[in-house]
N, CA, C and O atoms as CSV, one atom per row, in Angstrom:
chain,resi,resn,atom,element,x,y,z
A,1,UNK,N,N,-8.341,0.063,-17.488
A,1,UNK,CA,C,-9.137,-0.600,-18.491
A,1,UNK,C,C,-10.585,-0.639,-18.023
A,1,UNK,O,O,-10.880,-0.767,-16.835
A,2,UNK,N,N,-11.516,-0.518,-19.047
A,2,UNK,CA,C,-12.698,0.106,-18.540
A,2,UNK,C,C,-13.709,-1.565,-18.682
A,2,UNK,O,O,-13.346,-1.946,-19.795
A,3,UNK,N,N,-14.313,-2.219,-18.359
A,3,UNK,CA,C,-15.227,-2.738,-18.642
A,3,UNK,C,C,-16.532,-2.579,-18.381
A,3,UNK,O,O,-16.935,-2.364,-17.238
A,4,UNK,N,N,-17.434,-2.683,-19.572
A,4,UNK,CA,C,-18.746,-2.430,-20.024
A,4,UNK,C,C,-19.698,-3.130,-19.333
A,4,UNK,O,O,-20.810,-2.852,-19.780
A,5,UNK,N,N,-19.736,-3.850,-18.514
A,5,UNK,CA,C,-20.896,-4.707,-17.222
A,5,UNK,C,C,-20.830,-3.988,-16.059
A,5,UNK,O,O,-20.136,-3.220,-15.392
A,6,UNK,N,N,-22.264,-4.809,-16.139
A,6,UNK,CA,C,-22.366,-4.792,-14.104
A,6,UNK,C,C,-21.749,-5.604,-12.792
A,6,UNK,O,O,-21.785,-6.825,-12.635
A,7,UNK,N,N,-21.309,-4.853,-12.100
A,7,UNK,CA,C,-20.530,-6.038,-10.956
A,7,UNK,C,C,-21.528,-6.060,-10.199
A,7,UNK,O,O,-22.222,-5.191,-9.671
A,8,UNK,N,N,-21.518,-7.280,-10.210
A,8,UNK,CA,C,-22.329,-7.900,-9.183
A,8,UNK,C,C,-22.149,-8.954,-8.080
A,8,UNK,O,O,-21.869,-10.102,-8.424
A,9,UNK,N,N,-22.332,-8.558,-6.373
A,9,UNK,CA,C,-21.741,-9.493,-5.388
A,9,UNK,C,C,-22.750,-10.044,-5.013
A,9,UNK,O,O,-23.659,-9.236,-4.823
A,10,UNK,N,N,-23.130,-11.552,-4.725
A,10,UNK,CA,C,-24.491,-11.583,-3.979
A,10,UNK,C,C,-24.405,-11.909,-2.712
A,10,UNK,O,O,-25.347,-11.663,-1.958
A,11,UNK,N,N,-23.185,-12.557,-2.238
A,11,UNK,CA,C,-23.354,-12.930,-0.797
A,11,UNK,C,C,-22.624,-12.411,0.285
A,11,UNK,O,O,-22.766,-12.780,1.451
A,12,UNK,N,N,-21.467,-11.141,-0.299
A,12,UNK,CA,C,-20.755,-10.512,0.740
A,12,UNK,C,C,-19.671,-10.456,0.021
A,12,UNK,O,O,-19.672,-11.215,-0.949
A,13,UNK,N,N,-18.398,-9.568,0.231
A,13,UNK,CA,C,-17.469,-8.859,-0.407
A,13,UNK,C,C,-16.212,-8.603,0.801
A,13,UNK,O,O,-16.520,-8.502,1.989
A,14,UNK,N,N,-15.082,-8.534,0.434
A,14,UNK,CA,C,-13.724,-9.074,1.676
A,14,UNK,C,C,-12.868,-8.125,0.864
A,14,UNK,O,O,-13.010,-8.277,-0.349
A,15,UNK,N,N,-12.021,-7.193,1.230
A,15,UNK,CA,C,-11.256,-6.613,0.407
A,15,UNK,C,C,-10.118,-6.321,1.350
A,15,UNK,O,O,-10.440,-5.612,2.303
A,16,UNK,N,N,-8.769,-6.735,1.299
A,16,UNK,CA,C,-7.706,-6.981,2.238
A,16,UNK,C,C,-8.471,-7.628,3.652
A,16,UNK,O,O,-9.610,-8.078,3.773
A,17,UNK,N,N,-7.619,-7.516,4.432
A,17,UNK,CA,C,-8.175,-8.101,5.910
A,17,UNK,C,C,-9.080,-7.070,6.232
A,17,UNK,O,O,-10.139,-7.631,6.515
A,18,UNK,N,N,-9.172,-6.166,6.307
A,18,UNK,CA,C,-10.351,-5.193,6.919
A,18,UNK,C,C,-10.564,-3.744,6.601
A,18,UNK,O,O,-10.813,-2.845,7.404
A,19,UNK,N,N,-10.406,-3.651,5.121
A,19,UNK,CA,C,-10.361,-2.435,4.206
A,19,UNK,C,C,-12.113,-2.344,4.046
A,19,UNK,O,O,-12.766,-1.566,4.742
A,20,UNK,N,N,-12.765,-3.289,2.993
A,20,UNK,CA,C,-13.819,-2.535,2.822
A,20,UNK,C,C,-14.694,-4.591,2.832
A,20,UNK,O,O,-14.439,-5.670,2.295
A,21,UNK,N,N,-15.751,-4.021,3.815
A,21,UNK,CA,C,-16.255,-6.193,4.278
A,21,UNK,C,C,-17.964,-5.383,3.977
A,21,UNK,O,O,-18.501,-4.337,4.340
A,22,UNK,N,N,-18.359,-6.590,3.101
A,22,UNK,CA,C,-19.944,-6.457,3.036
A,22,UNK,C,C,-20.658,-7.777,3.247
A,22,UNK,O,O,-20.214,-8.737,2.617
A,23,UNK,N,N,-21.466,-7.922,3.864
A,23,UNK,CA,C,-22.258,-9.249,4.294
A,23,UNK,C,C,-23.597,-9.092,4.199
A,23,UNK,O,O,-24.342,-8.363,4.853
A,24,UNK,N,N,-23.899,-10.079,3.053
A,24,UNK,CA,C,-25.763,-9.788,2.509
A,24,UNK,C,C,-26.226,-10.604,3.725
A,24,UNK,O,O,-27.318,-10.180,4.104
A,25,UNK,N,N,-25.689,-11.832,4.618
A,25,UNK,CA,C,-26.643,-11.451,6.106
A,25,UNK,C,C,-26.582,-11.034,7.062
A,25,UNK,O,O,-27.192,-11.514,8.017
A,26,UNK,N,N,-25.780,-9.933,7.145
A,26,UNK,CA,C,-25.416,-8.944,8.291
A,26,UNK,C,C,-26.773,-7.800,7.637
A,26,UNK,O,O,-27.699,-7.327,8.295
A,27,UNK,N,N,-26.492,-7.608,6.226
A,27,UNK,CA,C,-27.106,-6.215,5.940
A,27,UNK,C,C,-26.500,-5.153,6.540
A,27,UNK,O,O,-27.064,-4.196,7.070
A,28,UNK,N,N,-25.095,-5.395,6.417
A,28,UNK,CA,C,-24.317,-4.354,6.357
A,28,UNK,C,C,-22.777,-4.047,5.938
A,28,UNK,O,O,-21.957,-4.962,6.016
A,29,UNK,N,N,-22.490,-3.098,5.612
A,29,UNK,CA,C,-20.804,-2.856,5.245
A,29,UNK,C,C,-19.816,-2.309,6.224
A,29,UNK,O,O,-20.092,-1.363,6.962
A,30,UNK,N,N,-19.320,-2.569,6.222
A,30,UNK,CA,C,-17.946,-1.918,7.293
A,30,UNK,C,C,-16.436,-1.534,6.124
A,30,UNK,O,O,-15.965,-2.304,5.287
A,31,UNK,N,N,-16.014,-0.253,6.420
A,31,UNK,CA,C,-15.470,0.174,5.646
A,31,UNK,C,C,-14.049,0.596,7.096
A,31,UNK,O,O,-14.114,1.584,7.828
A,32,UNK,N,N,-12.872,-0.515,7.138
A,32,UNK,CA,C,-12.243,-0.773,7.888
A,32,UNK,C,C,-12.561,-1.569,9.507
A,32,UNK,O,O,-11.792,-1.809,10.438
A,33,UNK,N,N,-13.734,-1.775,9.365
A,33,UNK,CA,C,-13.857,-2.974,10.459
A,33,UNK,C,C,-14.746,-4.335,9.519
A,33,UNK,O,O,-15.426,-4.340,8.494
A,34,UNK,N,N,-14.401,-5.158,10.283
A,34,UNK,CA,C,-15.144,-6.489,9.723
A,34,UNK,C,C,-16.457,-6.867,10.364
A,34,UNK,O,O,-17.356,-7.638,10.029
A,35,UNK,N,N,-16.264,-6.042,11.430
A,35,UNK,CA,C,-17.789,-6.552,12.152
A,35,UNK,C,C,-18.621,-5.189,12.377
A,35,UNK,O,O,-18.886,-4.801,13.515
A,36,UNK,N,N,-18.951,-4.601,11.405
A,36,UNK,CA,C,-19.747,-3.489,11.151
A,36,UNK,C,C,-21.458,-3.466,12.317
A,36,UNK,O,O,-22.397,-4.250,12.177
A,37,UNK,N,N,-21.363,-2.292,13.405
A,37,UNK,CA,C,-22.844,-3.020,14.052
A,37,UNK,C,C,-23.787,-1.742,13.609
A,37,UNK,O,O,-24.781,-1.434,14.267
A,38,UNK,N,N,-23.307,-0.917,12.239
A,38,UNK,CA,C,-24.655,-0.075,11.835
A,38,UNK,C,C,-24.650,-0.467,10.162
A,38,UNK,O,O,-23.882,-1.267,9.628
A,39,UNK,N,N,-25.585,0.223,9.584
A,39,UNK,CA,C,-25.462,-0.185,8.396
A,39,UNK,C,C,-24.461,0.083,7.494
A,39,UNK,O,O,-24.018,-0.776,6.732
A,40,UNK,N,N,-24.040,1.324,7.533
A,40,UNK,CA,C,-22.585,1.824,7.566
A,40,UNK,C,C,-21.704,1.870,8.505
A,40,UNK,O,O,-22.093,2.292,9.594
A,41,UNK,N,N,-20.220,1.437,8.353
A,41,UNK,CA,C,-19.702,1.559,10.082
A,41,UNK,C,C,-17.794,1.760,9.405
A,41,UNK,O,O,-16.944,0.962,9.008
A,42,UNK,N,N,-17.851,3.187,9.578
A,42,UNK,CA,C,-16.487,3.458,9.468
A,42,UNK,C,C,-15.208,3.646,10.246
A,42,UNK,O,O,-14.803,4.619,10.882
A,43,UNK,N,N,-14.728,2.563,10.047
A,43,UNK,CA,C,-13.908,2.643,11.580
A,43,UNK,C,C,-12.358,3.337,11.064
A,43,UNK,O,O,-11.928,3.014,9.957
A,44,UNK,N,N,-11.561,4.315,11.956
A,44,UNK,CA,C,-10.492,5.200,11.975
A,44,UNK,C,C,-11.145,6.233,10.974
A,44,UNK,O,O,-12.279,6.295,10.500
A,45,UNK,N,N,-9.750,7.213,10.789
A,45,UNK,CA,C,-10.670,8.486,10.165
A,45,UNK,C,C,-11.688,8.578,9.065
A,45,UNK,O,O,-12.210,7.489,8.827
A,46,UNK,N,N,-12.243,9.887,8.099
A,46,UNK,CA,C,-12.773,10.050,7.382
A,46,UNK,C,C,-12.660,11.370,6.659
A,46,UNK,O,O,-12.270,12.294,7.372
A,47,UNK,N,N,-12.879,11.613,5.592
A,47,UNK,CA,C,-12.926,13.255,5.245
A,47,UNK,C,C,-14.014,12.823,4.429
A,47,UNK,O,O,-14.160,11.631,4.158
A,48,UNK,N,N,-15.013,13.972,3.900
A,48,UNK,CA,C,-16.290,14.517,3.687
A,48,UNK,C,C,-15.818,15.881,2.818
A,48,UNK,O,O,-15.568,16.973,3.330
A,49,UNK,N,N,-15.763,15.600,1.560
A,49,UNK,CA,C,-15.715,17.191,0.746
A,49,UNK,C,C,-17.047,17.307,0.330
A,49,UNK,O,O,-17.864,16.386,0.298
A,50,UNK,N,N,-17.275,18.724,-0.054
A,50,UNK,CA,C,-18.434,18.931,-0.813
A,50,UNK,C,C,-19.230,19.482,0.229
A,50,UNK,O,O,-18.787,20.114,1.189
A,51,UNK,N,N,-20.830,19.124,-0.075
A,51,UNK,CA,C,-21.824,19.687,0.640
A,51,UNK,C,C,-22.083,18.160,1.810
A,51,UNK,O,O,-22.009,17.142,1.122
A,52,UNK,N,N,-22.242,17.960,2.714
A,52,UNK,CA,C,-22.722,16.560,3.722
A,52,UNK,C,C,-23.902,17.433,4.501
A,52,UNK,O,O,-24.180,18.606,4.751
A,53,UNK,N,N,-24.365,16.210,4.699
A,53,UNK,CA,C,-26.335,16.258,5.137
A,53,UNK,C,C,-25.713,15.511,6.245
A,53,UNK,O,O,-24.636,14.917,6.211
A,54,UNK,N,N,-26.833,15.659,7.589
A,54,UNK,CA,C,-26.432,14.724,8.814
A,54,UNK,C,C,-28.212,14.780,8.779
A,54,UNK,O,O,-28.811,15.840,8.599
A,55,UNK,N,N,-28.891,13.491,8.977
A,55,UNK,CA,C,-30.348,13.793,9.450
A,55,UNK,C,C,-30.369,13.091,10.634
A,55,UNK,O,O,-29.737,12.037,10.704
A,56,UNK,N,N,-31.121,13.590,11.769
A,56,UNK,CA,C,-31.184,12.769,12.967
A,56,UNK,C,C,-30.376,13.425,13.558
A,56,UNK,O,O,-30.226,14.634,13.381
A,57,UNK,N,N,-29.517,12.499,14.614
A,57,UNK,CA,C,-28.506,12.917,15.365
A,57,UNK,C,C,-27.657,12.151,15.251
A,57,UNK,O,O,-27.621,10.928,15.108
A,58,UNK,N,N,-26.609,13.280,15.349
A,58,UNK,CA,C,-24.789,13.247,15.147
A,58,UNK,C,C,-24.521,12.627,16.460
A,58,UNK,O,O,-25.107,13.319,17.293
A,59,UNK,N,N,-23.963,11.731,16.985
A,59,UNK,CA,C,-23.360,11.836,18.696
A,59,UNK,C,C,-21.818,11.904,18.187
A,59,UNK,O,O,-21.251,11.052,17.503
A,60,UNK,N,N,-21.230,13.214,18.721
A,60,UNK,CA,C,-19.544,13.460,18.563
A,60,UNK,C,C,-18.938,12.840,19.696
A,60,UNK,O,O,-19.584,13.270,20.652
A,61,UNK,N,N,-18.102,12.108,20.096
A,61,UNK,CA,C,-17.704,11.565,21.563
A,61,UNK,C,C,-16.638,12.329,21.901
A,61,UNK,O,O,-16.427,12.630,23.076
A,62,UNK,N,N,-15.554,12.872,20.518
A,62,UNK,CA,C,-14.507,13.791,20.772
A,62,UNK,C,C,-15.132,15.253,20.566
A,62,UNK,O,O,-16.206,15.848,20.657
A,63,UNK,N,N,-13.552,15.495,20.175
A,63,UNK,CA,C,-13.844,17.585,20.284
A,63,UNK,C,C,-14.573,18.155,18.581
A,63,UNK,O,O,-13.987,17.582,17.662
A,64,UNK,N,N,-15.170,18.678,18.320
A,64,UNK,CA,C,-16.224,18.999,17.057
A,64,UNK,C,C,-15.281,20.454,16.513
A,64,UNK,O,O,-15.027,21.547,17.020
A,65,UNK,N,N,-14.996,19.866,15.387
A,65,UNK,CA,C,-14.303,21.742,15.036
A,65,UNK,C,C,-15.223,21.433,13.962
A,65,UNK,O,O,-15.738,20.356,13.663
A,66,UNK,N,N,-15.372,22.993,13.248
A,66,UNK,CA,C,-16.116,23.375,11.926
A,66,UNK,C,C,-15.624,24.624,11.460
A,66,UNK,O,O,-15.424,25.715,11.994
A,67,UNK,N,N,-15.460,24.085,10.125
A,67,UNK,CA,C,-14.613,25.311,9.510
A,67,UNK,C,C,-12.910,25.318,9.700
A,67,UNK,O,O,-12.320,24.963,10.720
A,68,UNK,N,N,-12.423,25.709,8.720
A,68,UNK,CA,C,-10.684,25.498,8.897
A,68,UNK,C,C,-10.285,26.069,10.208
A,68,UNK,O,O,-10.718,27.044,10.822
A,69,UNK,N,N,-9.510,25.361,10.432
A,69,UNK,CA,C,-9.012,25.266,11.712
A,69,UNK,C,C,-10.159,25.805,12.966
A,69,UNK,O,O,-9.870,26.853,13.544
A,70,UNK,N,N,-10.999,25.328,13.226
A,70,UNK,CA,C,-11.675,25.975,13.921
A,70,UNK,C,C,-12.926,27.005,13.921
A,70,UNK,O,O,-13.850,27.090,14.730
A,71,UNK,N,N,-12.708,27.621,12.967
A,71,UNK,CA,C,-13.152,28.867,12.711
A,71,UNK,C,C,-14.377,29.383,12.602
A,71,UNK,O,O,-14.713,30.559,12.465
A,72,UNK,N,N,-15.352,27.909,12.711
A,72,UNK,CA,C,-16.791,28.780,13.141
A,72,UNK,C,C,-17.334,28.136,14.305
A,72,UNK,O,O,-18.363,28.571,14.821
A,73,UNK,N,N,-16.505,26.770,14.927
A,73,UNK,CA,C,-17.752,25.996,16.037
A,73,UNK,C,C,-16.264,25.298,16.413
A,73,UNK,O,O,-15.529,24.752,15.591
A,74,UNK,N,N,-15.994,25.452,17.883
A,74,UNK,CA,C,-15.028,24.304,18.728
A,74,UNK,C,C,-15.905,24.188,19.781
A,74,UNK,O,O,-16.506,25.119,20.318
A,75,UNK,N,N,-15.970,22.854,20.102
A,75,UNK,CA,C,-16.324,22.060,20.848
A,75,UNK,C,C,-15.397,21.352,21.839
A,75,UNK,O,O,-15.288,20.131,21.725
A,76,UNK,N,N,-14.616,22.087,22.945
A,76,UNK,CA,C,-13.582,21.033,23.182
A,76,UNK,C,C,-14.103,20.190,24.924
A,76,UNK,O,O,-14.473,20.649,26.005
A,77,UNK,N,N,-13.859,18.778,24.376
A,77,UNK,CA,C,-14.846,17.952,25.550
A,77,UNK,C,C,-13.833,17.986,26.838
A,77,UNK,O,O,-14.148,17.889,28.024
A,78,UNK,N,N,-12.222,18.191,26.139
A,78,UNK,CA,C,-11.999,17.692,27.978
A,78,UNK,C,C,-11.556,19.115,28.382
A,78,UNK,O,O,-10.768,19.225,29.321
A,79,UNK,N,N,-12.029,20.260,27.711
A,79,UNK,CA,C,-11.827,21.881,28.786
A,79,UNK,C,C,-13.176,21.824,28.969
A,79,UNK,O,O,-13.316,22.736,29.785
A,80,UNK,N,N,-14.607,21.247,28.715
A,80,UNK,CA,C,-15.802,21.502,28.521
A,80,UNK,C,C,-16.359,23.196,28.007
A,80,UNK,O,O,-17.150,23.936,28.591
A,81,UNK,N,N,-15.733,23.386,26.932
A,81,UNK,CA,C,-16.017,24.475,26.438
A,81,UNK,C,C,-16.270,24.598,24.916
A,81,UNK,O,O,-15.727,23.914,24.048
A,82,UNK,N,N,-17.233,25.638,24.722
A,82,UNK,CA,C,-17.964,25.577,23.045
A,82,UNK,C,C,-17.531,26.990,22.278
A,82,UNK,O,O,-18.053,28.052,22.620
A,83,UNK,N,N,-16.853,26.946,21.554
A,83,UNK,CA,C,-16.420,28.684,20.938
A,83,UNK,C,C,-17.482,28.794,19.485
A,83,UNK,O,O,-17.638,27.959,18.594
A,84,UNK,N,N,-17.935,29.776,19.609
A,84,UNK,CA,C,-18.757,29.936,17.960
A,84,UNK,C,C,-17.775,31.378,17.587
A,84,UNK,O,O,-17.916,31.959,16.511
């Protein structure tokens, strides 16, 4: 069912215990943690379809694949080795 308004939260937003938490005085969201320490802060996995922009710097702490299965960039941290 569709409704025709705007939602509007003003002081912060709680959705299960720690699905999706917004705090207007944190000035920030956490999308599976509750105590979010960037402005976005996604805690356990993620997927990204489409086109994604990274500006700045990425820090990867694990292994970096790109491309299905691998297939244009592995990064693996605990052989310390980079395949293009």
């Amino acid at each position: 069912m569709a409704v025709n308004k705007n939602f509007v939260v003003k002081n912060g937003l709680e959705v299960a215990t720690d699905l999706v938490f917004a705090s207007s005085t944190l000035d920030k969201v956490g999308i599976g943690s509750t105590l979010p320490s960037a402005t976005l802060e996604v805690g356990g996995d993620f997927k990204a379809t489409g086109n994604s922009t990274v500006v700045g710097v990425a820090t990867v702490q694990d292994d970096l694949v790109v491309g299905t299965g691998g297939t244009v960039i592995v990064a693996d941290v605990s052989a310390g080795r980079i395949g293009l």
